[in-house]
N, C-alpha and C positions, 0 to 999 in steps of 0.2 A: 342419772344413777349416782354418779359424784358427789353432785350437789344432797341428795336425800343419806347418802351415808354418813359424809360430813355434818350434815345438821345434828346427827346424834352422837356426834366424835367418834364415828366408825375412820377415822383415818385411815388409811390402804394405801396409797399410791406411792410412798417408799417401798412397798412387798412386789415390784413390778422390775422390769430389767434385771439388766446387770449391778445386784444391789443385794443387799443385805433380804432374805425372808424373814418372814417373822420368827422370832425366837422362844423354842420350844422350853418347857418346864416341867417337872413334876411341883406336888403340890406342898413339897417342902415340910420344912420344921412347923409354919403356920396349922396345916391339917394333920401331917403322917408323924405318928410316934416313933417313927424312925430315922425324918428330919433331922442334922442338928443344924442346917443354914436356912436362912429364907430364900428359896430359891426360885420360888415367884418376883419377888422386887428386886432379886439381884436381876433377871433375864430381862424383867421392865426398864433398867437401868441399862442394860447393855442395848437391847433394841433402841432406846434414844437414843444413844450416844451414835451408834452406827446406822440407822436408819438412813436409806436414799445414797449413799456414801457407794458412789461408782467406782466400778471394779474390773476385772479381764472378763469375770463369770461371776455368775452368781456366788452368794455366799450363805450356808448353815449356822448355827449354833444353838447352845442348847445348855441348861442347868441342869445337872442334878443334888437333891437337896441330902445325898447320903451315896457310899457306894454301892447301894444298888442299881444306880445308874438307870432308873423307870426313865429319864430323860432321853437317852441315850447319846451322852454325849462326846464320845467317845467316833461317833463315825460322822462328825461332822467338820467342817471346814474350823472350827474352833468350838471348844467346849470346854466344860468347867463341871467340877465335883466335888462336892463339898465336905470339906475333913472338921474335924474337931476345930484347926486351930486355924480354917478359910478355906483356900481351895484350892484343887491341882488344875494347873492349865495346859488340855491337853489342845495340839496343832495339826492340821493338815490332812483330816480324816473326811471319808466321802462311803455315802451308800451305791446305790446305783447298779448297774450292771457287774463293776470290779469294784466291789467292798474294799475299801481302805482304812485301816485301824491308825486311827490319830495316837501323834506321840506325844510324849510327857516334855513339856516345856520347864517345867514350875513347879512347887510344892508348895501346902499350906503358905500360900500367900491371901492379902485381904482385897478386897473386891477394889481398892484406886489403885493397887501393886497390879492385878489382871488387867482392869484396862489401859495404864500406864507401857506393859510388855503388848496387849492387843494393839493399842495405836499404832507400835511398831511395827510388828507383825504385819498387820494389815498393810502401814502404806510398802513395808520394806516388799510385799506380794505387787500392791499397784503399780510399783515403777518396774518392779525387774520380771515381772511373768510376760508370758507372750498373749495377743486376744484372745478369746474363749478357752484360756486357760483356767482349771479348776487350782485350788489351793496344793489338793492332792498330790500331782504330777510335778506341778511347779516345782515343790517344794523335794522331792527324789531326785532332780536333776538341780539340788545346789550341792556346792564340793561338801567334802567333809569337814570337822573342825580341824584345828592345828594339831592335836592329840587323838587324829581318830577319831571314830564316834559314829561316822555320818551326820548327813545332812542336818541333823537336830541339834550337835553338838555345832555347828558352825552357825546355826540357827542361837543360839544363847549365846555365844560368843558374841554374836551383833545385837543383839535386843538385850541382855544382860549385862555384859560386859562392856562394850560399845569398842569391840574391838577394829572398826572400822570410822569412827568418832563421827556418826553420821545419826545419831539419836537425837539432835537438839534441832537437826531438821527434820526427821521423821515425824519425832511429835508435834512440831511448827505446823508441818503440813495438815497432818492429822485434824490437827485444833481447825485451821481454818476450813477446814471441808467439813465439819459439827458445826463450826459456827454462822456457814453458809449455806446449811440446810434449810430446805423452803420442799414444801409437798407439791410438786408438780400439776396434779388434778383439782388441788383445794386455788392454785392457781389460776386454773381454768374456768374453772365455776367462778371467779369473781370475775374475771374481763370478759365483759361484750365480746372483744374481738379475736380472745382467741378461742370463744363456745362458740363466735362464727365459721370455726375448721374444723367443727365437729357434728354440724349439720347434716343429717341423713340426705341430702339433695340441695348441689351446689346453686340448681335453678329454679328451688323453691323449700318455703317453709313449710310443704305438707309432708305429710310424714305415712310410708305404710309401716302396721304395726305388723310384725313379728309373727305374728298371726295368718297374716296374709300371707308371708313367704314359706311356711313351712310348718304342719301339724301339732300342734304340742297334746301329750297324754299324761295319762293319772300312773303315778307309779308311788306307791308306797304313802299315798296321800299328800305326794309332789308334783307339779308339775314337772316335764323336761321336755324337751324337743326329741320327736320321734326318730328312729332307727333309719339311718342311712339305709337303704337298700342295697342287695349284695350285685356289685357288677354283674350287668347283661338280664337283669330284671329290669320291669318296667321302671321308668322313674329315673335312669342309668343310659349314661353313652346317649344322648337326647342327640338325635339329628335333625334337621330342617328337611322338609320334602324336596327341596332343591338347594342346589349350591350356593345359587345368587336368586332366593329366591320374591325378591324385590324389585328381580330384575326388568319387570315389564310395566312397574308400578312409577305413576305419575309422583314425582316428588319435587320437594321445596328446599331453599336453604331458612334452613330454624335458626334462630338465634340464643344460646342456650348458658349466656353470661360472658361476662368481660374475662380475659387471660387473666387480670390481675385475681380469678376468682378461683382459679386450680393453680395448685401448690404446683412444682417443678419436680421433676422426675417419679411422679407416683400417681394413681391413677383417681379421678372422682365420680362420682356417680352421678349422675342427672336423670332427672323423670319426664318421661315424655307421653304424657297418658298416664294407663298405668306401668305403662314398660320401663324397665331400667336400661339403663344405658353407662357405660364407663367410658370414659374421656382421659387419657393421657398425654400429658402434658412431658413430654420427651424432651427438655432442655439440653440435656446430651447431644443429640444427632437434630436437636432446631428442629422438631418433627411434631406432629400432632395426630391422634388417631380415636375411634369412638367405634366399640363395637359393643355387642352385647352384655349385661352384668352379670350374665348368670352363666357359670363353668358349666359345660354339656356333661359332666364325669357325673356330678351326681346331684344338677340341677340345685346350687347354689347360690345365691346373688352377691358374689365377694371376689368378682376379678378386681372390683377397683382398686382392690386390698392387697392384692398381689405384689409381688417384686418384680421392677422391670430391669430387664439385662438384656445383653448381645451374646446371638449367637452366629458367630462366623458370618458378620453383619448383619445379621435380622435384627432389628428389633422384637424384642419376647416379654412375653410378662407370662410370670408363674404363677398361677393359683396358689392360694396358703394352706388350704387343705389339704390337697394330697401330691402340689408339685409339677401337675401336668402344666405344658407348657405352649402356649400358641405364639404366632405368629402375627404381629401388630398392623401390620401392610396387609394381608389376606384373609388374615384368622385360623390359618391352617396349624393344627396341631406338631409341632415339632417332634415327639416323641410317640404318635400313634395317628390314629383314621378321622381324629374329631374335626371339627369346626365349629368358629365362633361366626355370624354374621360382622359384617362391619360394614360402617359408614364415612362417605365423604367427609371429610371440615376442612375447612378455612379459616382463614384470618384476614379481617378487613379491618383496618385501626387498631381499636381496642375489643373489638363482636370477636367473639367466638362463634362460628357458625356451621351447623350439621345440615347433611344433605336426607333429608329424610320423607318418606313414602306419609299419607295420611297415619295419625293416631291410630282410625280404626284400622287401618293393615298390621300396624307396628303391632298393636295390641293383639289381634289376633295369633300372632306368630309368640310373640314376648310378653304378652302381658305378665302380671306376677299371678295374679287369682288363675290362669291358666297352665303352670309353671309350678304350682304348687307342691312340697313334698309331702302327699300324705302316708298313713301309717296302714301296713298290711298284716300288723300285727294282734297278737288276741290278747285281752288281759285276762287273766285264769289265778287274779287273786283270789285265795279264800274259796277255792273251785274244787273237787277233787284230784283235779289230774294236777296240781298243784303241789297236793299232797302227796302224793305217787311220787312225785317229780324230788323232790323233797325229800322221800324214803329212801332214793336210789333207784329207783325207776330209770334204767337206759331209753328203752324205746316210748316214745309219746305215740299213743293211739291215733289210728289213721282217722278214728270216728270225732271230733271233739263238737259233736254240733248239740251237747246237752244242752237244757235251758239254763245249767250252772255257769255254763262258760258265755261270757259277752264280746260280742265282737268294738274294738276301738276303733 
């Protein structure tokens, strides 16, 4: 996917972590009669400058090209508005759950004077916030200026005034983390070996499409992947007809790739048949473990994607979906009734090796084409009840079995 965005200069992968999003615009002096800055190529200008530039939290911003403020920049982690004679730089504003109104740093300054006070700004947030701190907070909890003011006023007094003579390192730093920006995935896509640790299956090049795990439908002339089912419908809470239910089945140790071939502390996926399998690699507790890929919660194939951590020394790995948490030794769900199946490994040399029942058993229980999420939903575009629905129509008719309406 990388590699086909990049080939058309879709760059993206500075818009990912803890790191600058892309930066929003209206369409400026260029298109609106009521522009008088360009605030298209100033926001172009700022997203280079700051793009990929790691941070506590993510980071906003945003141009507007007059103060009507269509950009809205005003509630984001830095923003800019554009006056007659350049722009006000406003700091420290966030949307979200607690809407935060960013403050006036700046007036009618010209766009090397903004990112001149940004540079600082910025790293003066990187060194002194705490992790997954937003701009917002951070910035409520510095003192006030020497005159009062609050936190804004102590804010200009370091990034304007340099009343703390720490600006000829702020920008130093600044500069060097612009000038050592590299796109992370446009990286990947050129080395062999590191698209080798993005392989869909550590012990093999095939590949199941996306297709095979989970139904995709027609919506608005999109595809998307179908509707989760609501807890304790079919599809949900998947249990095995037994606990161990492999237990009487004749098995082998498989050999399913070398150690050096799973990363350390997080988990990989291997194909066995058509079944998935996750494998982690526990370098923490010198541990090894291989149980099912697919979360029983709502039949997904992305334990291996999960976070492993301790609980009250268990070994766990959390699903990324929705958090539930199993048991790496057993597979017993930590937090409810579930089960994962799991399997023996070993280590002999450099083999990694699973204890595992024939394909056709495995597949039968796990396979993915068995396992599948399909969709119990109706499409009723362009349907009448559609229309109804649409008018304000509370209750949807118990009948919908018209020739209008299609089942997906």
């Amino acid at each position: 996917i990388w590699e086909e965005l990049g080939a058309v200069g879709l760059e993206s992968g500075h818009a990912y972590g803890k790191a600058l999003r892309t930066v929003k615009s209206c369409v400026g002096s260029t298109w609106c009669r009521y522009g008088v800055q360009d605030s298209v190529g100033f926001a172009i200008r700022v997203e280079n400058r700051y793009k990929g530039v790691r941070s506590p939290h993510k980071t906003k911003s945003a141009v507007s090209g007059c103060v009507r403020e269509c950009a809205e920049a005003q509630s984001k982690d830095f923003g800019m508005i554009a006056t007659e004679n350049g722009y006000n730089l406003y700091v420290g504003g966030n949307g979200g759950v607690n809407p935060i109104h960013a403050q006036l740093l700046a007036t009618d300054i010209d766009e090397d004077t903004v990112l001149k006070y940004l540079d600082r700004y910025l790293m003066y947030y990187i060194l002194t916030a705490d992790r997954l701190e937003r701009t917002a907070p951070w910035q409520l909890k510095l003192p006030g200026g020497k005159n009062g003011g609050g936190p804004i006023e102590h804010l200009k007094e370091v990034i304007i005034e340099d009343s703390l003579g720490i600006c000829d390192e702020l920008d130093t730093r600044m500069q060097f983390l612009v000038d050592s920006y590299h796109d992370e995935w446009a990286e990947v896509v050129k080395d062999p070996a590191l698209r080798a640790k993005f392989k869909q299956f550590v012990n093999t090049d095939e590949n199941q499409p996306r297709e095979d795990m989970i139904e995709f439908i027609e919506q608005r002339g999109q595809t998307r992947p179908t509707n989760w089912a609501e807890d304790g419908a079919p599809q949900t809470n998947w249990k095995p007809d037994d606990t161990d239910i492999f237990s009487r089945s004749e098995k082998s140790w498989v050999s399913v790739g070398k150690t050096s071939d799973f990363a350390p502390n997080v988990g990989s996926t291997i194909l066995y048949g058509e079944s998935q399998l996750a494998v982690f690699n526990n370098v923490l507790h010198g541990e090894w473990y291989v149980t099912q890929n697919m979360c029983p919660h709502k039949q997904a194939f992305v334990l291996s994607q999960g976070i492993l951590g301790d609980a009250d020394g268990v070994a766990k790995v959390a699903c990324p979906l929705h958090k539930k948490q199993f048991g790496l030794a057993d597979g017993q769900q930590l937090d409810g009734d579930l089960s994962l199946i799991t399997f023996q490994v070993k280590i002999e040399g450099d083999d990694v090796l699973v204890e595992l029942p024939s394909e056709v058993e495995v597949n039968a229980i796990l396979g993915t084409s068995g396992l599948r999420v399909t969709s119990s939903c109706m499409d009723i575009t362009g349907t009448d009840l559609e229309k109804d629905i649409l008018n304000g129509v509370k209750q949807v008719p118990k009948d919908v079995t018209s020739p209008a309406a299609k089942v997906v």
